[in-house]
MDAnalysis code that builds the backbone (N, CA, C; Angstrom):
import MDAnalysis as mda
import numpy as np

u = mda.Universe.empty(672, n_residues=224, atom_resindex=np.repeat(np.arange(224), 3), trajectory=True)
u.add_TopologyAttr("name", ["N", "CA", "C"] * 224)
u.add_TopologyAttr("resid", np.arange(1, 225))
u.add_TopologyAttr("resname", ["UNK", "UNK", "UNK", "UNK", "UNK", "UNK", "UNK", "UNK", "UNK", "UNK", "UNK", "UNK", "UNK", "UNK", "UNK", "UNK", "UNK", "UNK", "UNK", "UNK", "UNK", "UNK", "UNK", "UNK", "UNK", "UNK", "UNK", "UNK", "UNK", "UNK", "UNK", "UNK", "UNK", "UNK", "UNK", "UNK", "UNK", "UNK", "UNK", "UNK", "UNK", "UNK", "UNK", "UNK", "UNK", "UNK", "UNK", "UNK", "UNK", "UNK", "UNK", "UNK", "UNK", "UNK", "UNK", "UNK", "UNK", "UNK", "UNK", "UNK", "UNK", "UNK", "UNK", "UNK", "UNK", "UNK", "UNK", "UNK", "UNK", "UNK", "UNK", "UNK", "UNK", "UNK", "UNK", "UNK", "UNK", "UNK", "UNK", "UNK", "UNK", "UNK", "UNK", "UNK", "UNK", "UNK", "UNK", "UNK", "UNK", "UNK", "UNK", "UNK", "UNK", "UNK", "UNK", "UNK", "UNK", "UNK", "UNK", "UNK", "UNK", "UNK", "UNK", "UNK", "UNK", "UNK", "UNK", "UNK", "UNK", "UNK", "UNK", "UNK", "UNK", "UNK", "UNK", "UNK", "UNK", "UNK", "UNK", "UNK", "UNK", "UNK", "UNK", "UNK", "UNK", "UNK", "UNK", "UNK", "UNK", "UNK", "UNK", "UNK", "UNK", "UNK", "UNK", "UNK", "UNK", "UNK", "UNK", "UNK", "UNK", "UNK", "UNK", "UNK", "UNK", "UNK", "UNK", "UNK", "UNK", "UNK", "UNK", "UNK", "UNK", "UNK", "UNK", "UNK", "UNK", "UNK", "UNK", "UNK", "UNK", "UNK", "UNK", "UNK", "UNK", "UNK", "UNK", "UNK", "UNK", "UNK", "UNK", "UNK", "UNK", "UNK", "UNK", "UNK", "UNK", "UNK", "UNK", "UNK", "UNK", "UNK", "UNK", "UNK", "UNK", "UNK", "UNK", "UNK", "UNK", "UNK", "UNK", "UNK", "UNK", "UNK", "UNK", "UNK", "UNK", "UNK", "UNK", "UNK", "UNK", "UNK", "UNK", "UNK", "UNK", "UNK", "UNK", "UNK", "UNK", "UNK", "UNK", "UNK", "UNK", "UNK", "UNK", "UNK", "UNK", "UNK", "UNK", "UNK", "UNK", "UNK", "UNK", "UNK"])
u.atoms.positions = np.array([
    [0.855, -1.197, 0.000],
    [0.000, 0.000, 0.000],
    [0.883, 1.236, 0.000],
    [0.266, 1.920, -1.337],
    [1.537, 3.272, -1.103],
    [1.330, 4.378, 0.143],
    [2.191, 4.963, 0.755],
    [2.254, 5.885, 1.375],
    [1.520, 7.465, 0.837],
    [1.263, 8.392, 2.345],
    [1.099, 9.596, 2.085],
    [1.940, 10.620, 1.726],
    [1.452, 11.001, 0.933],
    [2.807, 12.581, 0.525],
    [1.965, 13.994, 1.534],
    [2.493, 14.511, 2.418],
    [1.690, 15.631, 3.357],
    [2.863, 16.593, 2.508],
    [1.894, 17.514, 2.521],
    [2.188, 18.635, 2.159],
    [2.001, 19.962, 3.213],
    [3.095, 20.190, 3.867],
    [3.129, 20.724, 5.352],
    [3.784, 22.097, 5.482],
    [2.614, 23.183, 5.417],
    [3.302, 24.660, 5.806],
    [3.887, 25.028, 6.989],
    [5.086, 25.493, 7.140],
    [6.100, 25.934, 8.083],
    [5.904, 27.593, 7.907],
    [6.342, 28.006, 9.257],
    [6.565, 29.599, 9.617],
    [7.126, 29.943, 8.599],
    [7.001, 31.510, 8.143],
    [7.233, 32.143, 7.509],
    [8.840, 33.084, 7.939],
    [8.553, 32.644, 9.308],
    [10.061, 33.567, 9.764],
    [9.885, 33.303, 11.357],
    [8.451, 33.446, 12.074],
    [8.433, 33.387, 13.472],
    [7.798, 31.960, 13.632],
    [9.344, 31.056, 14.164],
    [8.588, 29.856, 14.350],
    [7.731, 29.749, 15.764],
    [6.771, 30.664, 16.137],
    [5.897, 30.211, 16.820],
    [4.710, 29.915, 16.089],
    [4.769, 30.157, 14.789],
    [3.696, 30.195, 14.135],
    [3.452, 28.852, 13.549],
    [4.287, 27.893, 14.007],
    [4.017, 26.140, 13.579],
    [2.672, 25.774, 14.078],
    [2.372, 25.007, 13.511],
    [0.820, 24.253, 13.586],
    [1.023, 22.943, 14.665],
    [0.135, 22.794, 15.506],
    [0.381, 21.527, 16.483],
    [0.060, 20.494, 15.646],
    [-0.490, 20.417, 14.396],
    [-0.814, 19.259, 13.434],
    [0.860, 19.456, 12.682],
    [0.985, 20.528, 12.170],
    [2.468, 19.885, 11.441],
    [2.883, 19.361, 12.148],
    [3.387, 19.762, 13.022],
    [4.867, 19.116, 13.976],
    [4.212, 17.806, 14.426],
    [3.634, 17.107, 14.641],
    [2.568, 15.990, 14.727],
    [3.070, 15.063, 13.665],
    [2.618, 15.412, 12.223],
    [2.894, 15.052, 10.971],
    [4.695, 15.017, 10.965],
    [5.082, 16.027, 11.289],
    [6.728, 15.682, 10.843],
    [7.151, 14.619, 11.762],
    [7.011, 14.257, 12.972],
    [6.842, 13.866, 14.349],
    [6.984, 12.305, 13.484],
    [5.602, 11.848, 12.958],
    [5.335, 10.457, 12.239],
    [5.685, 10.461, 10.991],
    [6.292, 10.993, 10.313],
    [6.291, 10.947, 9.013],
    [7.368, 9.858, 8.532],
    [8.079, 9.573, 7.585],
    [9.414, 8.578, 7.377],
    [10.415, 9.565, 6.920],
    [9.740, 10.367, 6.211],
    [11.049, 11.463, 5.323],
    [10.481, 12.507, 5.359],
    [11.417, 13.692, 5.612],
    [10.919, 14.713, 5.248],
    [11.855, 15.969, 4.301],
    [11.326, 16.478, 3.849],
    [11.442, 17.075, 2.474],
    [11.653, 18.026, 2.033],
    [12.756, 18.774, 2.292],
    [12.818, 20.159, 2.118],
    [13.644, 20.870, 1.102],
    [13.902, 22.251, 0.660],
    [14.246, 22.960, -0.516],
    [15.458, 22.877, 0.011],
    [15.929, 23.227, 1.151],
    [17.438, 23.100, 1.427],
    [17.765, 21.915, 2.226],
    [18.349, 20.758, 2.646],
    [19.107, 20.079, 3.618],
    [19.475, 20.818, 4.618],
    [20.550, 21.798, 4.714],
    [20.767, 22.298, 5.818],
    [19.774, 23.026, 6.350],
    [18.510, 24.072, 5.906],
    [17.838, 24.410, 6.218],
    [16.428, 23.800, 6.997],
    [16.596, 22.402, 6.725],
    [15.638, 21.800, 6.610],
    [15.622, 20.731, 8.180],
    [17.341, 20.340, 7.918],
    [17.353, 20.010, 9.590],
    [17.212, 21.074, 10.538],
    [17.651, 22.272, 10.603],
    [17.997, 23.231, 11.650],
    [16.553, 23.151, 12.037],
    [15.381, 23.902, 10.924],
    [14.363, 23.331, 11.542],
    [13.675, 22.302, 12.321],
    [14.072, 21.211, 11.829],
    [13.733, 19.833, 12.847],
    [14.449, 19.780, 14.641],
    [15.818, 20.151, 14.271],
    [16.388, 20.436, 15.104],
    [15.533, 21.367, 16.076],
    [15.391, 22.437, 16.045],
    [14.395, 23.473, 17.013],
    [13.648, 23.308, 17.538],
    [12.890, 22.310, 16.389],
    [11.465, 21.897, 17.502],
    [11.542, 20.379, 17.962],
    [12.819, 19.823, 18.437],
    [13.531, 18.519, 18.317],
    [13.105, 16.762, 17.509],
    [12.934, 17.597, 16.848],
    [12.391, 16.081, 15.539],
    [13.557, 15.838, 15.029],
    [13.704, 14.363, 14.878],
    [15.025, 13.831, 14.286],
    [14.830, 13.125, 13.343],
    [14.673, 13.447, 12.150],
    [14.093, 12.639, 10.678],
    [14.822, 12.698, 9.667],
    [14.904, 11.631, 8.723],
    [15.779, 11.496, 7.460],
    [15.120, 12.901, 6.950],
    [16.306, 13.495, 6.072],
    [15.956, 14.953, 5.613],
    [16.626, 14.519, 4.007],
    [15.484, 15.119, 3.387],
    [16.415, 14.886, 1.584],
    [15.415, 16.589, 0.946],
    [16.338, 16.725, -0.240],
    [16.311, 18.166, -0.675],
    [15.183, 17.964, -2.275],
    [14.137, 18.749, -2.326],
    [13.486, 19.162, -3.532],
    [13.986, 20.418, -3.791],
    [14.554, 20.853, -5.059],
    [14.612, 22.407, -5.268],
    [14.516, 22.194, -6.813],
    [14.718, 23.850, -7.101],
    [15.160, 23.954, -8.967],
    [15.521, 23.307, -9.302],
    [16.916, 22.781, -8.598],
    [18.154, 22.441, -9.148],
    [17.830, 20.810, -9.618],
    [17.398, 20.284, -8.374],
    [17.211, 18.527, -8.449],
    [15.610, 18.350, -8.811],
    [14.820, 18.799, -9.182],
    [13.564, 17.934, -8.912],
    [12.717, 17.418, -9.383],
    [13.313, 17.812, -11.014],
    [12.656, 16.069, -11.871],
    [13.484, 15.079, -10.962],
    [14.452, 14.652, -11.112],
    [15.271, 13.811, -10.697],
    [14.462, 13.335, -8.991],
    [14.507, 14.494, -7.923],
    [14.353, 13.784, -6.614],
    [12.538, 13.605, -6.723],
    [11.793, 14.310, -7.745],
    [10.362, 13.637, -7.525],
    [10.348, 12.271, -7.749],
    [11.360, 11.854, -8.797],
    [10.766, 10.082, -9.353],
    [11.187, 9.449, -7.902],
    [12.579, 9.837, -6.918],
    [12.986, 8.836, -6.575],
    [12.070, 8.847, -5.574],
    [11.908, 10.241, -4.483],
    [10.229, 9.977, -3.530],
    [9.353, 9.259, -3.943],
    [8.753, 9.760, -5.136],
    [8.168, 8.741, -5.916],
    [8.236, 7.369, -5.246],
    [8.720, 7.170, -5.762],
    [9.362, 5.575, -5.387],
    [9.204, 5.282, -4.291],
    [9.758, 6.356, -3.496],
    [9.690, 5.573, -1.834],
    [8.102, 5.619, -1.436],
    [7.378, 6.633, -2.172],
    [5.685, 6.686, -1.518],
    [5.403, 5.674, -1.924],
    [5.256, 4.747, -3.343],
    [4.788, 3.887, -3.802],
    [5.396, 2.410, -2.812],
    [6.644, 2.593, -2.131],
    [6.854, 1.204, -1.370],
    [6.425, 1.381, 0.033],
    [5.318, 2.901, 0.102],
    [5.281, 2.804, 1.267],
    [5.097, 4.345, 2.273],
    [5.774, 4.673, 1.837],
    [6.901, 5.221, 2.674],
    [5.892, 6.600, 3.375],
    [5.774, 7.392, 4.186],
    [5.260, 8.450, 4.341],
    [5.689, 9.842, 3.892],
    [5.799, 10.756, 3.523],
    [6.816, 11.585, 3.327],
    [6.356, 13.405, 3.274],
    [6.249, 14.228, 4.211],
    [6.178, 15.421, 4.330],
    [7.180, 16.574, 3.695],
    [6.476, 16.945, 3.043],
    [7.379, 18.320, 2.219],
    [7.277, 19.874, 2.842],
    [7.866, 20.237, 2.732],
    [8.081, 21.648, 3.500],
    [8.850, 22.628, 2.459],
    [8.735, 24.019, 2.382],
    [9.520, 24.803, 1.738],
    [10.435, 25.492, 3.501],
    [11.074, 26.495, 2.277],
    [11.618, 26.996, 3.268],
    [11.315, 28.096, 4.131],
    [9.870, 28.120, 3.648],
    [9.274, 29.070, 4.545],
    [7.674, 28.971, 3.778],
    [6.671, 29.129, 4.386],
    [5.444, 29.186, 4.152],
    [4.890, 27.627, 3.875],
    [4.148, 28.220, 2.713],
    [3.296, 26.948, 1.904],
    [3.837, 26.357, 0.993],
    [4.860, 25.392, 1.020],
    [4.808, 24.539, 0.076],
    [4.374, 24.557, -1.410],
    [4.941, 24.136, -2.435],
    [4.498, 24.013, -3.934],
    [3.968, 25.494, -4.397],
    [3.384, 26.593, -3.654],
    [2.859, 28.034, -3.822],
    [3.903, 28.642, -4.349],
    [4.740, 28.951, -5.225],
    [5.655, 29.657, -5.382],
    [6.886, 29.178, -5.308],
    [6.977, 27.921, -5.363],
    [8.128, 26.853, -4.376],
    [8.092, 25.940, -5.437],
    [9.301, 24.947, -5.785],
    [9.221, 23.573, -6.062],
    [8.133, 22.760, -5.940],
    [8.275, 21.832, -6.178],
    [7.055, 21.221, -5.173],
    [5.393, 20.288, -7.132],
    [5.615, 21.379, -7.718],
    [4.458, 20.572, -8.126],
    [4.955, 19.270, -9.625],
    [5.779, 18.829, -9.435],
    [6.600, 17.959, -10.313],
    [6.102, 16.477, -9.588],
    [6.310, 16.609, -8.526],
    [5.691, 15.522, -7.070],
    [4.453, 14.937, -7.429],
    [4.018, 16.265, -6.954],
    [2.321, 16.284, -7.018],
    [1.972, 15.894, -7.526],
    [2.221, 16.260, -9.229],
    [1.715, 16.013, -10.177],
    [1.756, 13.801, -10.549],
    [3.352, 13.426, -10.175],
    [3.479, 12.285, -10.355],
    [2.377, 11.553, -9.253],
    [2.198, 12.373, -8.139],
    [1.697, 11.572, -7.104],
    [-0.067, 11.274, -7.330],
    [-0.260, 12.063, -7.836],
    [-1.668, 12.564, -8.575],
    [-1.493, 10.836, -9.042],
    [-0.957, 11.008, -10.780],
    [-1.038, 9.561, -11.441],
    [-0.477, 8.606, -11.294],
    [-0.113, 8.558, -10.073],
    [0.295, 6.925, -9.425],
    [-0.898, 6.400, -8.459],
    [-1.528, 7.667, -8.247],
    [-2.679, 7.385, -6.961],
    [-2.688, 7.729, -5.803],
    [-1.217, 8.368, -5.064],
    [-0.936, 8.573, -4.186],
    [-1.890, 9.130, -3.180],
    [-1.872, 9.229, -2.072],
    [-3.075, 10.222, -0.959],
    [-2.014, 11.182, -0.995],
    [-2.434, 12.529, -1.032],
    [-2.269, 13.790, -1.054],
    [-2.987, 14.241, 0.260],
    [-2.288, 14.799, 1.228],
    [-2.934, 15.654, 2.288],
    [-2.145, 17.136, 2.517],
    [-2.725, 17.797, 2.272],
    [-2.318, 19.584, 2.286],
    [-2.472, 19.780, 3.879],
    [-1.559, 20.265, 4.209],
    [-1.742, 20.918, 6.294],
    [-1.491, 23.039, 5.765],
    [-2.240, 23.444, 6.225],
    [-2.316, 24.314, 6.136],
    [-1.640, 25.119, 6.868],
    [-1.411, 26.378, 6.883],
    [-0.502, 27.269, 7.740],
    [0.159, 28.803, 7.402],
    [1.207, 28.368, 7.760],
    [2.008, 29.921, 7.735],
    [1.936, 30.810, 5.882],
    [1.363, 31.974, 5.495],
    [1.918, 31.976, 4.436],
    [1.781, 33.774, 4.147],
    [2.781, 34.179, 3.338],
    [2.753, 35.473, 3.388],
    [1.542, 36.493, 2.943],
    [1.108, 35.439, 1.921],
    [-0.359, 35.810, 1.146],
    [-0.910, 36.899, 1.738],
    [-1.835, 36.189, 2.767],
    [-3.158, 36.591, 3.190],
    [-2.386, 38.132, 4.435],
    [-1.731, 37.983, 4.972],
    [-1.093, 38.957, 6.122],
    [-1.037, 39.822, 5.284],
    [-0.035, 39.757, 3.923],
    [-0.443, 40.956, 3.047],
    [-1.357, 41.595, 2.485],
    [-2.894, 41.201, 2.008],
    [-3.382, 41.322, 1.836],
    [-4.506, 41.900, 2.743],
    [-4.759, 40.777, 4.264],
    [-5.802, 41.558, 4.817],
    [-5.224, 43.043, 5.929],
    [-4.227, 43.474, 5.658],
    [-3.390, 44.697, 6.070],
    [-3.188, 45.826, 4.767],
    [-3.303, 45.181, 3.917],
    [-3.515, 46.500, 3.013],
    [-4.440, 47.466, 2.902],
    [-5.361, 47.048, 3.378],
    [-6.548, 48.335, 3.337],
    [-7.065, 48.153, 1.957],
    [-6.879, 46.947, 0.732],
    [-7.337, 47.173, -0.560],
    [-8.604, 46.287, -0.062],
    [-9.293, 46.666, -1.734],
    [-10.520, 45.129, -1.753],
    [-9.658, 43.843, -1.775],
    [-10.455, 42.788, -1.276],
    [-9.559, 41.770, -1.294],
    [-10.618, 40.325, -1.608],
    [-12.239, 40.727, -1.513],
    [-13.024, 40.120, -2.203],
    [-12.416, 39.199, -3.927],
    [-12.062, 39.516, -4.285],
    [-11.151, 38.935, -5.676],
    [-9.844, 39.436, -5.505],
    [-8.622, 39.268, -5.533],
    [-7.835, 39.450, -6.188],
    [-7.238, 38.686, -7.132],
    [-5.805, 39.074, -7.365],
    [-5.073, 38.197, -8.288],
    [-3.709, 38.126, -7.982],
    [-3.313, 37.200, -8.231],
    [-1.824, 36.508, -7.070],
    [-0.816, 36.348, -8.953],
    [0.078, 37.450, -8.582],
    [1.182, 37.813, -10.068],
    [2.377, 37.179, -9.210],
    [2.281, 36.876, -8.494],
    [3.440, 36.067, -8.076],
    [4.850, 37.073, -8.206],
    [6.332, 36.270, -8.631],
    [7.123, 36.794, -9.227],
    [7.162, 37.266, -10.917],
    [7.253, 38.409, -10.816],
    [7.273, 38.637, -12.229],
    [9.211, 38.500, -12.910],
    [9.016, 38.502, -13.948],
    [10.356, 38.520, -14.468],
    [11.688, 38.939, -14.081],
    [12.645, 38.384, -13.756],
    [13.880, 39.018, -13.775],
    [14.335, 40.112, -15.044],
    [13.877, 39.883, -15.829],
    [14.377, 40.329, -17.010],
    [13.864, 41.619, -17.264],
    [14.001, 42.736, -17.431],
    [13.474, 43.828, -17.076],
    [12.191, 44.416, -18.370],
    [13.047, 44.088, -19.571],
    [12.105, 44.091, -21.142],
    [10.697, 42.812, -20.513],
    [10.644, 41.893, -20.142],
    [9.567, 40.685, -19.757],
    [9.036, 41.388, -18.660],
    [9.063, 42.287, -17.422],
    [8.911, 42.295, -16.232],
    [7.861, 43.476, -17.110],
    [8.668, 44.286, -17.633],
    [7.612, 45.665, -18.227],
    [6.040, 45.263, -19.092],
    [6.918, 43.739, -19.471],
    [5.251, 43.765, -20.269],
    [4.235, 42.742, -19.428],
    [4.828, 42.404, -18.600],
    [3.612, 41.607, -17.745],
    [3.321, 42.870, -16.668],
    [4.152, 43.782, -16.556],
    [2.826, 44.708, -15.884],
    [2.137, 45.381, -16.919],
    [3.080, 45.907, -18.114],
    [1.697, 46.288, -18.847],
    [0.016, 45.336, -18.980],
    [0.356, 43.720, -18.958],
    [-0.999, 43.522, -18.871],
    [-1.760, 43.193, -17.418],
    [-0.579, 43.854, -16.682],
    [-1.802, 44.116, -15.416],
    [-2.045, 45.449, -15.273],
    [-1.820, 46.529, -16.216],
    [-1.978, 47.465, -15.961],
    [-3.724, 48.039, -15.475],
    [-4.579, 47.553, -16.598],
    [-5.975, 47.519, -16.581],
    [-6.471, 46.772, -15.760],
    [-5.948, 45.691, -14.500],
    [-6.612, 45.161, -14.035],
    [-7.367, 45.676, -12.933],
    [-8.805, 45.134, -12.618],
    [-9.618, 45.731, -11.566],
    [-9.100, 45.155, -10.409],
    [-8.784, 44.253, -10.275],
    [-9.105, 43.521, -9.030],
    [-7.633, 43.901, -8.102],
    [-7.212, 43.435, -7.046],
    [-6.009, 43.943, -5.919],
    [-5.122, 42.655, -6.355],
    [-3.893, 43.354, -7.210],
    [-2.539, 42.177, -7.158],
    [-1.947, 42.365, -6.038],
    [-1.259, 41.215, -6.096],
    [-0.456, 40.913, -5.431],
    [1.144, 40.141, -5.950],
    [2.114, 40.941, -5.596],
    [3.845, 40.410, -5.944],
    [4.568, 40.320, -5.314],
    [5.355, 39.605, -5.778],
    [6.811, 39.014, -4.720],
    [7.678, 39.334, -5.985],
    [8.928, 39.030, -4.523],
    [10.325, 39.353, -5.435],
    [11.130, 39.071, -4.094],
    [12.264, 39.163, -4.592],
    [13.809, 38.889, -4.302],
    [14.316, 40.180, -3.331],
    [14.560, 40.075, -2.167],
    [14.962, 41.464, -1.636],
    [15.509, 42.883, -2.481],
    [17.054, 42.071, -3.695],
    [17.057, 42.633, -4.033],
    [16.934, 43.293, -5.197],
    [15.580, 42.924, -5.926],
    [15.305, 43.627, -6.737],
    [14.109, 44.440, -6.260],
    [13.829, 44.630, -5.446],
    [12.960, 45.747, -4.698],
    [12.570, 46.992, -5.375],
    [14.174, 47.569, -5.709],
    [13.493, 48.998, -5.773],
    [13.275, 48.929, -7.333],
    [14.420, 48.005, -8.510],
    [14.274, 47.630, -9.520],
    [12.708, 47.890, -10.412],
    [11.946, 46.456, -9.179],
    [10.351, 46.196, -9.488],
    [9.275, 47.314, -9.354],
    [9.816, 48.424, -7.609],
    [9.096, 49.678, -7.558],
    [8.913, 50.499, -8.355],
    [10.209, 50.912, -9.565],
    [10.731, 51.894, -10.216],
    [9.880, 51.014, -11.663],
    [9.364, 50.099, -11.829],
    [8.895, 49.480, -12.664],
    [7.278, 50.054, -12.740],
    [7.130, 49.368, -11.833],
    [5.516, 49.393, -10.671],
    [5.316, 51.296, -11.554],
    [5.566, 51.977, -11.050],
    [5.751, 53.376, -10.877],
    [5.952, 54.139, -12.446],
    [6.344, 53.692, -13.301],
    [6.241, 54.047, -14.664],
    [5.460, 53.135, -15.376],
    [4.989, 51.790, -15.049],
    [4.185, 51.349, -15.928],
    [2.871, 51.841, -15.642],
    [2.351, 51.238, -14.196],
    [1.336, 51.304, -13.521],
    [0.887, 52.840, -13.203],
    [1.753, 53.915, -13.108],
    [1.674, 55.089, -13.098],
    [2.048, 55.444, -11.382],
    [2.731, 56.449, -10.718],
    [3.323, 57.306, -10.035],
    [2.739, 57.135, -9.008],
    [0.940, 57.456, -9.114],
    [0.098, 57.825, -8.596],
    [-0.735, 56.399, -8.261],
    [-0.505, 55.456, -8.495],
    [-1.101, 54.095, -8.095],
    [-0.324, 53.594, -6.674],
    [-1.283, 53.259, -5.648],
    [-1.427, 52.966, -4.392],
    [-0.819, 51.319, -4.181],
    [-0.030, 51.503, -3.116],
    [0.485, 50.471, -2.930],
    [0.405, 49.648, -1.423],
    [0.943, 48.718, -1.162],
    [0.828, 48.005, 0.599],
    [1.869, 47.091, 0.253],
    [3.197, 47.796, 0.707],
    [4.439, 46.610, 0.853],
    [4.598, 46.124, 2.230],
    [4.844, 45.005, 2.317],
    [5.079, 44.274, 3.612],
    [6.282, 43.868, 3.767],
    [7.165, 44.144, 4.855],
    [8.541, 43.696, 5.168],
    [8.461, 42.567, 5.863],
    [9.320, 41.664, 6.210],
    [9.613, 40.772, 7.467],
    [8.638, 40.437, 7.952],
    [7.047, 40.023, 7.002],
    [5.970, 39.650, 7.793],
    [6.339, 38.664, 8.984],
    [5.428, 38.774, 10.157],
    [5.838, 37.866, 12.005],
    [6.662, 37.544, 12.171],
    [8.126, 38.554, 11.689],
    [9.310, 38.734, 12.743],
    [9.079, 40.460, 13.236],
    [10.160, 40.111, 14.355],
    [10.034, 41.813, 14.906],
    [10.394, 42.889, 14.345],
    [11.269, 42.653, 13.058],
    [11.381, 43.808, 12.462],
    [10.074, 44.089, 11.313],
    [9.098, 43.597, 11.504],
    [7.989, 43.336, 10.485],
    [7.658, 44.940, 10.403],
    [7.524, 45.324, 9.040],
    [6.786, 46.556, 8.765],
    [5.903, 46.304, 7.572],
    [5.048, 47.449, 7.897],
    [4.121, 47.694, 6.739],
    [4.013, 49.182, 6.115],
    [4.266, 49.416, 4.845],
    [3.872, 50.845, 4.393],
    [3.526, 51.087, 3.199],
    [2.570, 52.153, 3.417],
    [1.170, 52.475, 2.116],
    [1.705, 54.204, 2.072],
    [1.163, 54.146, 0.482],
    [1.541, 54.870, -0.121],
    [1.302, 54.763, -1.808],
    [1.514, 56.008, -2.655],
    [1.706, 55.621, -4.029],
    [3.148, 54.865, -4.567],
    [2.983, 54.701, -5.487],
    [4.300, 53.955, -5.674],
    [5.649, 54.748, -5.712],
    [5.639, 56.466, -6.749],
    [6.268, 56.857, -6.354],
    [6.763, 57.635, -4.691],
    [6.096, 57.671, -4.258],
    [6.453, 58.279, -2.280],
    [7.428, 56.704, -1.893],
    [6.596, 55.818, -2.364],
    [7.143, 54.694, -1.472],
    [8.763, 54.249, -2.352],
    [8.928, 54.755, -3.623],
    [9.957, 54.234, -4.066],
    [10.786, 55.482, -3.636],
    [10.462, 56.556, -3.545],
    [11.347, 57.619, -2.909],
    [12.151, 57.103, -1.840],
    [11.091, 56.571, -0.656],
    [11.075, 56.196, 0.823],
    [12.212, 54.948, 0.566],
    [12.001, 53.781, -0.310],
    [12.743, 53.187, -0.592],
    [14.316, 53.495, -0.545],
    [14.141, 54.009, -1.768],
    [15.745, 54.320, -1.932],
    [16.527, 54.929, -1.411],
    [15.985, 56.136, -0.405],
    [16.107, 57.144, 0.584],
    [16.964, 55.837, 1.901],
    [16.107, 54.876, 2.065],
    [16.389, 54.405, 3.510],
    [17.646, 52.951, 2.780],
    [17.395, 52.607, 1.681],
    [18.050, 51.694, 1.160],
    [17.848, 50.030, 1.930],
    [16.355, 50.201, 1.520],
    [15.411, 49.281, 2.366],
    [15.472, 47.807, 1.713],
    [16.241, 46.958, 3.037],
    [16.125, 45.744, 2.581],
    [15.364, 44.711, 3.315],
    [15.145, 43.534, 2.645],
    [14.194, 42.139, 3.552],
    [13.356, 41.757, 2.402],
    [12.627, 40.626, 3.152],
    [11.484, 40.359, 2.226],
    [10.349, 40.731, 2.228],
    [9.804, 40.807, 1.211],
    [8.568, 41.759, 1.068],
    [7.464, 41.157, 0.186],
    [6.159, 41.678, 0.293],
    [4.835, 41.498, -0.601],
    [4.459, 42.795, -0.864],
    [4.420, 42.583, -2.488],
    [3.265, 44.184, -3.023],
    [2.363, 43.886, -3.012],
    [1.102, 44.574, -2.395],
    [-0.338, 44.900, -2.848],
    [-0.244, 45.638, -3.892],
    [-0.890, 45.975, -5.002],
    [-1.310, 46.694, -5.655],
    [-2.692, 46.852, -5.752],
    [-3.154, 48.387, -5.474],
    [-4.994, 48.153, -5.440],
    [-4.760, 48.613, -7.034],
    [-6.244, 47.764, -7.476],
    [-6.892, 47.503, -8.861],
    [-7.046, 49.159, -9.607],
    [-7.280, 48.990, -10.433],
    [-7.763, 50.406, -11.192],
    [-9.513, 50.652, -10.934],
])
């Protein structure tokens, strides 16, 4: 009988924010599964779980889905984790899935930590619909034209990025989207240096570059 693949959200930064069901799940699991190895024990380590640890990322994960693969199908239990939040959302992760899907596997999602929603229900936008733009392009010619086609959109985006292309994406945000379009960036969501600040895009890219503001962050963008 094949094993479960759990799909298990971890803190975003403040590990008090673990779920008494994850740590439960990692607790019983056979393997567990993370984007980094070293990152992946330290965690176990903290909350003292001692479990075989193997790595999904970019780099490996056609390759390490077949071989999990494998171990779910002889059995095996196996919990995945990113290195922060939700799992497969923005993360590695759906190469698995997808195999685990057409082998038959049980799929169980644990819910939890994720930057999403903190950004969103702190922005002050509508949040009845939005739309989740994820990372947009590194590439700056690609990055310009996927905001041009969010330029018209109604509904409240939402983006990520890389600390440091921050002000890069603002200075983007701010000539495509226009100067005068309203924003809700989130720093260090539930750690203590956590901030939040609203504004148009240009004030906030001023504020930006002015303070030479780094961490991780979520854009709101309210809709047109």
């Amino acid at each position: 009988m094949p094993g479960t693949l759990y799909l298990v959200a971890t803190p975003i930064g403040n590990l008090e924010d673990i779920s008494f069901r994850a740590l439960r799940i990692l607790k019983e699991v056979d393997l567990v599964v993370y984007e980094e190895r070293k990152a992946g024990s330290a965690m176990l380590r903290h909350f003292g779980i001692e479990k075989p640890v193997e790595s999904l990322n970019e780099h490996n994960e056609a390759a390490a889905s077949s071989i999990l693969l494998s171990a779910l199908k002889k059995g095996s239990n196996v919990a995945v984790v990113s290195d922060a939040g939700t799992p497969v959302f923005s993360d590695p992760g759906q190469i698995l899935v997808r195999k685990a899907i057409d082998a038959g596997v049980k799929i169980v999602p644990v819910p939890g930590a994720t930057s999403l929603m903190p950004a969103l229900i702190s922005s002050g936008f509508p949040i009845e619909r939005f739309v989740f733009a994820g990372f947009l392009s590194p590439k700056r010619n690609r990055r310009i034209v996927e905001l041009q086609e969010l330029k018209k959109e109604k509904r409240t985006i939402v983006l990520m990025d890389t600390p440091y292309r921050l002000l890069a994406l603002m200075r983007d945000i701010a000539d495509v989207l226009g100067s005068s379009r309203r924003l809700s960036v989130a720093f260090d969501l539930t750690m203590p240096t956590e901030e939040i600040f609203r504004g148009t895009a240009q004030s906030l890219l001023q504020k930006f570059s002015k303070d030479e503001r780094k961490g991780v962050f979520v854009i709101v963008v309210e809709g047109v």
